[in-house]
C-alpha positions as CSV (number, residue, x, y, z in Angstrom):
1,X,68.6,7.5,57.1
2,X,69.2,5.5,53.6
3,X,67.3,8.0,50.8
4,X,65.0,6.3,48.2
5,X,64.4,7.8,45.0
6,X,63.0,7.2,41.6
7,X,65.3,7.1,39.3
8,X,63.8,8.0,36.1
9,X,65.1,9.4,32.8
10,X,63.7,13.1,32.4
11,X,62.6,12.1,29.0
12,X,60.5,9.2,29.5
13,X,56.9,9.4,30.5
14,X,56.3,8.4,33.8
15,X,54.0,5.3,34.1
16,X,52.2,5.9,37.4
17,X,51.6,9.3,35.8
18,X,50.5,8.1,32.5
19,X,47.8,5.6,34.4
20,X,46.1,9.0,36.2
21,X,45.9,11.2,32.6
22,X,44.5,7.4,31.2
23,X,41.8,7.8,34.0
24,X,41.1,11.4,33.8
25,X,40.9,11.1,30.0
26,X,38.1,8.0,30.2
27,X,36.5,10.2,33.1
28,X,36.0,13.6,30.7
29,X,34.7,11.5,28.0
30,X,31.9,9.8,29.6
31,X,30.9,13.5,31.1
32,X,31.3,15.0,27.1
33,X,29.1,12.4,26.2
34,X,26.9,12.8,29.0
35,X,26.2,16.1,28.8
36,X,25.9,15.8,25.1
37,X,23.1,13.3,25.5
38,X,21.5,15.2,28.2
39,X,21.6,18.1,26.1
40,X,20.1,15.9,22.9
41,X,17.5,14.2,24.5
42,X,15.2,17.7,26.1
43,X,16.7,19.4,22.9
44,X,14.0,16.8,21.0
45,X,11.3,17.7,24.3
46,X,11.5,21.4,23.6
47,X,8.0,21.7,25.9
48,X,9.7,20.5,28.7
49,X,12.8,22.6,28.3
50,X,11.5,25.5,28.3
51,X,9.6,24.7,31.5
52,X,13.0,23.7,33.4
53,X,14.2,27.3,32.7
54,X,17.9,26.3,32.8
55,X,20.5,27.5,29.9
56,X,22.6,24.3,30.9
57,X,20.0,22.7,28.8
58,X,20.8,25.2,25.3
59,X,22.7,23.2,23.1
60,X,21.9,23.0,19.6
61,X,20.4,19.0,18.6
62,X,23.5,19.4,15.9
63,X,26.3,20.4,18.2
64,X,25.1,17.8,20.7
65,X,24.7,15.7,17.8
66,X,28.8,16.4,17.0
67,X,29.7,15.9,20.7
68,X,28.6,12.5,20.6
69,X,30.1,12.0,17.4
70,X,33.7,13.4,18.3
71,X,33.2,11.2,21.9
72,X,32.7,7.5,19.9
73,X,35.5,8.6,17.8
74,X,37.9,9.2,20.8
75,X,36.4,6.0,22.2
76,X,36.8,4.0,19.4
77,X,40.5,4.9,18.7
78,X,41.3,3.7,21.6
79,X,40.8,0.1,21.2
80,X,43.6,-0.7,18.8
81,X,43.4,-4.5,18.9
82,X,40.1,-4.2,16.2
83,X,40.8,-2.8,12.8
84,X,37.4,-2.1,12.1
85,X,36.7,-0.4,15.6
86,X,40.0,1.9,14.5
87,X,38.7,2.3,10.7
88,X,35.2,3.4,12.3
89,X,36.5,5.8,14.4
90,X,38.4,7.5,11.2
91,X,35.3,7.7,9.4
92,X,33.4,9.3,12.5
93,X,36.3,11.7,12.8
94,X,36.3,12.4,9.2
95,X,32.7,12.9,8.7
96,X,32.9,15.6,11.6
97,X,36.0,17.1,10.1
98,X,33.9,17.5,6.9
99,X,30.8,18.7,7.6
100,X,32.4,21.3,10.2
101,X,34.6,22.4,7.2
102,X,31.5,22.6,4.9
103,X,29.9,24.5,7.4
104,X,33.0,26.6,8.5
105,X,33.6,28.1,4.6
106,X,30.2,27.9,3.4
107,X,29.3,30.2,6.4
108,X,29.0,33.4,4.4
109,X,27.1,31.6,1.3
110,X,23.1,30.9,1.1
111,X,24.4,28.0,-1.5
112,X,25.3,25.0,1.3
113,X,22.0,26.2,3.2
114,X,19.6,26.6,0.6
115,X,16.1,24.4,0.9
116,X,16.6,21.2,-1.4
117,X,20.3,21.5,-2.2
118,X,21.0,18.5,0.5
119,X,19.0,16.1,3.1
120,X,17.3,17.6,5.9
121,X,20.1,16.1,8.3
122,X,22.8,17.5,6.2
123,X,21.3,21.1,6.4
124,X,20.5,21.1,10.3
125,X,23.9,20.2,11.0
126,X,25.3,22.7,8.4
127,X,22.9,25.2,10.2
128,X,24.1,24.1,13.8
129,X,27.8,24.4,13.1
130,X,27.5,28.1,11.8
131,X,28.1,29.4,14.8
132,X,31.3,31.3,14.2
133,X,33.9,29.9,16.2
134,X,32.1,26.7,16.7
135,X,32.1,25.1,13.0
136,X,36.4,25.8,13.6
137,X,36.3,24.3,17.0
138,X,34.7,20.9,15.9
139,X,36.9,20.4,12.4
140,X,39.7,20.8,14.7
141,X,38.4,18.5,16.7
142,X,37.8,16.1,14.4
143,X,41.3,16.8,12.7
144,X,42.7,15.7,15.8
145,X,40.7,12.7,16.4
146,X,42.0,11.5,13.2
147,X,45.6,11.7,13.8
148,X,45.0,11.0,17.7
149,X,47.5,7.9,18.0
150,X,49.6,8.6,15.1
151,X,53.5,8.1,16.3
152,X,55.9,8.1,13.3
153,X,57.2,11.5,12.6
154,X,55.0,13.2,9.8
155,X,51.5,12.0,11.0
156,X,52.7,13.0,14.4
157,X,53.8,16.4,13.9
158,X,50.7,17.2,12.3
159,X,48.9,15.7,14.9
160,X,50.8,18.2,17.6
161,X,50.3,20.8,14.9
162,X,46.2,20.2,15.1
163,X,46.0,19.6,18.5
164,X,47.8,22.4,19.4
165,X,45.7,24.8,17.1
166,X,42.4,23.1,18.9
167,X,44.0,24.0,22.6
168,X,44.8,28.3,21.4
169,X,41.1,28.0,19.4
170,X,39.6,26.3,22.3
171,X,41.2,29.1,24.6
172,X,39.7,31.9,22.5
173,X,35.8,30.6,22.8
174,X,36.7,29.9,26.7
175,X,37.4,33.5,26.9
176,X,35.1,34.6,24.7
177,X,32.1,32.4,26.7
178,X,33.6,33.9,30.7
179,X,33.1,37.5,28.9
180,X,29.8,36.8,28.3
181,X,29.0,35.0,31.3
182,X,30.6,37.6,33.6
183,X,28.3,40.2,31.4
184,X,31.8,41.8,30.2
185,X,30.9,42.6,27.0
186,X,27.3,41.9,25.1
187,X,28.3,39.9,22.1
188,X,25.8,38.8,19.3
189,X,23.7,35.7,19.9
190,X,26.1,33.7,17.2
191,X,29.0,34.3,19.2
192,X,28.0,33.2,22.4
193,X,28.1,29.7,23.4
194,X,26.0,27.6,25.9
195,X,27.6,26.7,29.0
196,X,26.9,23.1,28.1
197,X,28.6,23.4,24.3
198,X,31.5,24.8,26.2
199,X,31.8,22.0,28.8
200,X,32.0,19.4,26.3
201,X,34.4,21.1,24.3
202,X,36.8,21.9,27.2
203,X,36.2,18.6,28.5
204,X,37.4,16.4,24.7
205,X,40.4,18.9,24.4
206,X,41.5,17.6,27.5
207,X,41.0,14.3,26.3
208,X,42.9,14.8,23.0
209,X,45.8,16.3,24.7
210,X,45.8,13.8,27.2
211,X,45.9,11.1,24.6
212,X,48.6,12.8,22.7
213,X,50.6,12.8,25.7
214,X,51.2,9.6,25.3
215,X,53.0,9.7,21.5
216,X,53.6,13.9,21.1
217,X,54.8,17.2,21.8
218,X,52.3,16.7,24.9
219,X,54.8,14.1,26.7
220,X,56.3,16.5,28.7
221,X,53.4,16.5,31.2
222,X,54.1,13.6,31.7
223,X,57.7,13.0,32.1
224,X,59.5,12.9,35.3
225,X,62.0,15.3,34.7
226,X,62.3,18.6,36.3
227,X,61.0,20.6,33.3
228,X,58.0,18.7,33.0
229,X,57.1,19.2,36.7
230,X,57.1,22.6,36.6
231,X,54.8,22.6,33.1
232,X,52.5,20.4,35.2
233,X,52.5,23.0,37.6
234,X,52.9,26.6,35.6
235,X,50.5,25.3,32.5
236,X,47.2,25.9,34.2
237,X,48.5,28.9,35.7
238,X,49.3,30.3,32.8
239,X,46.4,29.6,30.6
240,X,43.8,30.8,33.6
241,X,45.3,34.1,34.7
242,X,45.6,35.8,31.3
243,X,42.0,35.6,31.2
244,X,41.0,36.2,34.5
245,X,42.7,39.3,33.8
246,X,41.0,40.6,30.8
247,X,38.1,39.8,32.9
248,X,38.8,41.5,35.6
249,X,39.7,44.6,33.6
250,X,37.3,44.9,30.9
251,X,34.9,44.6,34.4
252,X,36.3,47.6,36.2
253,X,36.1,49.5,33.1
254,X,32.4,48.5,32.2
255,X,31.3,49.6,35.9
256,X,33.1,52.8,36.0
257,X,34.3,52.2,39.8
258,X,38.0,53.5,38.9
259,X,39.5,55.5,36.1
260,X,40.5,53.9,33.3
261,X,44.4,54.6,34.1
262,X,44.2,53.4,37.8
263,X,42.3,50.3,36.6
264,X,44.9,49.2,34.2
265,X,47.9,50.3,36.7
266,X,46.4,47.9,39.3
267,X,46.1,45.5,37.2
268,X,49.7,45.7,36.3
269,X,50.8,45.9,39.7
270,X,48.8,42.2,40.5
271,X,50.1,41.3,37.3
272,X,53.8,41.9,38.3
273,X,53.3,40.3,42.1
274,X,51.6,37.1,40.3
275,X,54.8,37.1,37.9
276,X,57.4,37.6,40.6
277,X,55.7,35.3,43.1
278,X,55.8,32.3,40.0
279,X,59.7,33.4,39.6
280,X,60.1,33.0,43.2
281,X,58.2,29.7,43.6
282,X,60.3,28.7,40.3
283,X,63.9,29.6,41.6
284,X,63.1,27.5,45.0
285,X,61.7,24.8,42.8
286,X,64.9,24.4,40.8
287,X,66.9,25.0,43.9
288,X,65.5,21.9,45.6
289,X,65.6,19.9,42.8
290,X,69.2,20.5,42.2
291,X,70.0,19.9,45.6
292,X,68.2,16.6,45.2
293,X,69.9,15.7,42.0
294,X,73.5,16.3,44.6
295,X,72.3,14.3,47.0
296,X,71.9,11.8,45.1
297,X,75.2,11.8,43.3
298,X,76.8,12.0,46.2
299,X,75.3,9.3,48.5
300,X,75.7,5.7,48.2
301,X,72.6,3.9,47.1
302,X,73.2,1.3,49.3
303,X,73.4,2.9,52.6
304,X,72.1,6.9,52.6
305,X,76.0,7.4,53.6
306,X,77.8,10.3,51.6
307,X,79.9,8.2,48.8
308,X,83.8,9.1,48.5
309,X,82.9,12.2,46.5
310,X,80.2,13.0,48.5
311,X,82.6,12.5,52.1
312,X,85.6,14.4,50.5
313,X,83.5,17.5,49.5
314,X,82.0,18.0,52.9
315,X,85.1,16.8,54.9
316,X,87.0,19.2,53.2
317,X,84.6,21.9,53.5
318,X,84.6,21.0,57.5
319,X,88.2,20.9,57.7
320,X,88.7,24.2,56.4
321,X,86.2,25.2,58.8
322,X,87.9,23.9,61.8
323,X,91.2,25.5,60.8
324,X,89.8,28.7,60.7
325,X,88.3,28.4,63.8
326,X,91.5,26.6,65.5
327,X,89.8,23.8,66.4
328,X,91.0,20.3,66.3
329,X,89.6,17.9,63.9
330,X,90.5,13.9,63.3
331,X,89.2,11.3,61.3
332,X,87.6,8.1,62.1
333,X,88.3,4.8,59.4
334,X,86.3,1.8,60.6
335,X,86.4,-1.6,58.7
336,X,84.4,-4.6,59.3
337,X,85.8,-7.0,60.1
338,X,84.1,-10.4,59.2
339,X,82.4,-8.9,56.3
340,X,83.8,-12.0,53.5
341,X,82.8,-14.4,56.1
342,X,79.3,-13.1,56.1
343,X,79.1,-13.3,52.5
344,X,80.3,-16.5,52.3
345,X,78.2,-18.3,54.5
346,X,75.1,-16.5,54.0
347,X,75.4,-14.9,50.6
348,X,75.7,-10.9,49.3
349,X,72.2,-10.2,50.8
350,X,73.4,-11.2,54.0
351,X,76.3,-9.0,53.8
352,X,74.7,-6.1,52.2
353,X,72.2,-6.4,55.2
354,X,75.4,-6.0,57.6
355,X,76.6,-3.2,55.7
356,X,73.3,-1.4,56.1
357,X,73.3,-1.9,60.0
358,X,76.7,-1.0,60.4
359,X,75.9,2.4,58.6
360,X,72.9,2.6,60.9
361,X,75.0,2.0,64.1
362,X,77.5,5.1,62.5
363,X,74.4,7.2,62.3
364,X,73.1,6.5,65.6
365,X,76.5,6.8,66.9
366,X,78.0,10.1,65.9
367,X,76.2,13.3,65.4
368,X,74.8,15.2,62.4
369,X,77.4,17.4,62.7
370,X,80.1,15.0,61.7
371,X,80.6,13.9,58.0
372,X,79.4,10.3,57.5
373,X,80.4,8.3,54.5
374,X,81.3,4.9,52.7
375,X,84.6,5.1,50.7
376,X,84.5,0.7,50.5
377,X,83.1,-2.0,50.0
378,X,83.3,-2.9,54.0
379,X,85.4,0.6,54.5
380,X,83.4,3.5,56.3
381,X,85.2,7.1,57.4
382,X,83.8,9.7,60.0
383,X,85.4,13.5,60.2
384,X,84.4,15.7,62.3
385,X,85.9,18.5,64.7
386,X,86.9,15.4,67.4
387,X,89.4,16.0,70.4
388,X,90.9,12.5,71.7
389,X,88.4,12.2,74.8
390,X,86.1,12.8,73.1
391,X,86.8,10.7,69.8
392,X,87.7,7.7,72.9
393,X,84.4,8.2,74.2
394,X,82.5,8.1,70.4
395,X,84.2,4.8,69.7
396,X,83.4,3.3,73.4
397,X,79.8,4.3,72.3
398,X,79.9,2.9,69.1
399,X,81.3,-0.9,70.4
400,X,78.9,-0.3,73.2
401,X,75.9,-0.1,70.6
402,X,77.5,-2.8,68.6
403,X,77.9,-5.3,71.6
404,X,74.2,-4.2,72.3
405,X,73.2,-5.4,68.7
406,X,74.9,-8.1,68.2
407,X,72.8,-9.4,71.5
408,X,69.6,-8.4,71.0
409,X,69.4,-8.9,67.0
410,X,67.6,-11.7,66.0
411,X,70.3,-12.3,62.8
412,X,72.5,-15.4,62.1
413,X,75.8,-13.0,62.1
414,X,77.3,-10.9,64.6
415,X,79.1,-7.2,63.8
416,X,82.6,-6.3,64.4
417,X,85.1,-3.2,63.7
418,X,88.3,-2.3,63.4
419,X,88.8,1.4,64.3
420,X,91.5,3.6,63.9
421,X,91.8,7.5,64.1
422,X,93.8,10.2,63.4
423,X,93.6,13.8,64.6
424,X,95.8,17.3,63.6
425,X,98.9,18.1,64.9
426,X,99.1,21.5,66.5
427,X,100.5,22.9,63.2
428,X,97.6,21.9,61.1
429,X,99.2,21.4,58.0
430,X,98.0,18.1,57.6
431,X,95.5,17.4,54.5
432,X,92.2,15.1,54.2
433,X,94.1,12.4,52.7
434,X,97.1,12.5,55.1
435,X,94.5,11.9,58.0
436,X,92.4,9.1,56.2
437,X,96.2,7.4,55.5
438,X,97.1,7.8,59.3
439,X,93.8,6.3,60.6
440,X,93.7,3.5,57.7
441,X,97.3,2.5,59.1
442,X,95.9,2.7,62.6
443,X,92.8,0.6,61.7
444,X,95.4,-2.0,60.2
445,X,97.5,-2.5,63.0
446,X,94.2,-3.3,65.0
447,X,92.7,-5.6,62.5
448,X,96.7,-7.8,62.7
449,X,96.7,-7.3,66.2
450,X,93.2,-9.4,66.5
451,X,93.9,-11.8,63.8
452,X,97.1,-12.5,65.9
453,X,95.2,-12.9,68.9
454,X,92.9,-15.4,66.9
């Protein structure tokens, strides 16, 4: 009956939420790195490699070498209580930021590559990273690494800035790498990625958004408003079925099964049933929200009951109703009576606890039908379409259940009403206040006549 709810603001990041991305984020790291070392330890036991037969294996000793690299710098920066673990990470970060740079513009040039120019080390990681595409992905990376925890406003817009560039990037090479794979298009060797090379990148850009959830532009996957649910639910839609799409097509034109014009007008016809299903699932989504966000505003948080905005609304709305369809409608007020009692004696818990049961005994009493609500501290009205047996016979019920409570409960307090009730005259010209006024005068009278009777 009573309605619990979280009551957060939409722009704050919600902490149970924030613990899972802190967990999924330590989770893709130690796979990066895994995967990384996997991939650097048969890359220096080439013999044995090659007898595995496996491309998850192909990762270049540099790029595995960089994948480590970018994984203690994420590691590092997240222990802020040591300056030096923090200053290490920037230099990791940095040093992969600069060498992919190096590589990245000195692609086109024999000069950075040349025998003797540099160390060995320096020139197999220059030669690694010149893989177009890749030499961007990882000084983006490391870019973003850098400026990872960064929260005052310049450092942190460029952070978003970087990190957002790294998720499109990283979105280019994924579809680049599911072309390939799905044997789409043949690309040349340098543009093609190892599955492994791709896992690892996928799995720190997750990382890095997930940590710049926490301070950035990213913080709306993790609020608890109603925008950021439905980013939590439409982002992964919308970054997958783009590209399963251009897979899909460039595949029915490579195998030559349909024309090229019926290919592309069923593509746009699943296209436009995906779109319209997501505004579908997006106007019901809003819908119920909304209608949670009234529900809320218009029940008391104490008891579940409708609130005096929420009771006039839909006692209104039911009135009108029962005039249109002649039918007789009254109101019930009920007051506790020994509600000041309870609190004195056994404090405000002990009286909110009464208030609670005596909504319960309302609920229990009278059906969904009527309107329920709680316009007082002690004060509780019921409308409904009543006629006066039957309104006799509610309240008989509801000092039966009552009586039955108070001698079966287990509590230090007993409960007790005062009731009174008003219904509409034949002319029904009386209003919702008129009829709460009547009963509230009726109730009265009651509550003197037992104070009078001691």
């Amino acid at each position: 009956m009573r309605h619990h709810a979280k009551i957060l603001l939409p722009d704050l990041i919600e902490p149970e939420l924030l613990h899972k991305a802190f967990f999924v984020a330590q989770v893709c790291l130690l796979l990066a790195s895994q995967i990384a070392l996997i991939s650097l330890f048969f890359g220096i036991l080439p013999n044995f490699t090659s007898s595995l037969h496996t491309s998850w294996l192909h990762m270049h000793t540099s790029s595995a070498s960089a994948m480590l690299c970018a994984s203690l710098a994420i590691f590092l920066s997240e222990n802020m209580r040591f300056v030096q673990a923090h200053q290490l990470s920037k230099i990791l970060a940095g040093a992969l930021t600069a060498l992919a740079s190096a590589s990245l513009f000195g692609h086109s040039s024999r000069l950075l590559t040349s025998a003797g120019r540099y160390p060995y080390f320096v020139q197999a990681t220059l030669q690694g990273l010149t893989a177009p595409g890749l030499a961007l992905a990882f000084a983006l990376l490391g870019a973003s690494i850098l400026f990872i925890c960064s929260s005052n406003s310049l450092s942190g817009r460029i952070a978003d800035l970087v990190a957002c560039g790294l998720v499109l990037w990283i979105i280019i090479l994924l579809s680049v790498f599911m072309l390939d794979r799905m044997q789409v298009s043949r690309s040349p060797g340098k543009l093609a990625l190892s599955a492994p090379t791709m896992a690892c990148l996928l799995l720190l850009t997750l990382v890095v958004v997930l940590r710049r959830a926490e301070h950035g532009v990213f913080s709306i996957l993790l609020g608890s408003g109603i925008g950021s649910r439905m980013t939590r639910i439409l982002a992964p839609i919308l970054v997958v079925a783009p590209i399963l799409r251009e897979c899909g097509r460039a595949r029915l034109l490579n195998s030559g099964a349909l024309p090229a014009n019926y290919a592309t007008v069923i593509l746009a016809s699943i296209t436009i049933g995906v779109s319209l299903g997501l505004l579908l699932f997006l106007a019901r989504f809003i819908n119920r929200m909304q209608s949670e966000v009234q529900g809320l505003s218009f029940r008391d948080e104490l008891t579940g009951l409708y609130n005096v905005r929420g009771f006039y609304l839909l006692a209104e709305q039911a009135l009108r109703l029962a005039r249109r369809s002649k039918e007789r409608f009254g109101v019930l007020f009920v007051d506790m009576d020994n509600l000041k009692a309870i609190n004195d004696k056994l404090g405000h818990s002990a009286g909110s606890v009464s208030i609670v049961e005596t909504a319960k005994l309302l609920t229990k009493t009278f059906r969904d039908t009527d309107v329920i609500g709680r316009v007082g501290g002690d004060e509780f009205v019921v409308a409904g379409q009543f006629e006066k047996q039957g309104i006799a016979t509610a309240i008989a019920r509801l000092r039966s259940v009552c009586a039955s409570r108070n001698h079966f409960a287990d509590n230090c307090f007993s409960l007790s009403f005062s009731i009174g009730y008003a219904e509409t005259e034949h002319t029904g010209d009386e209003t919702l206040k008129h009829l709460i006024t009547k009963a509230d005068k009726m109730m009265y009278e009651e509550k003197q006549q037992k104070k009078k009777a001691g």
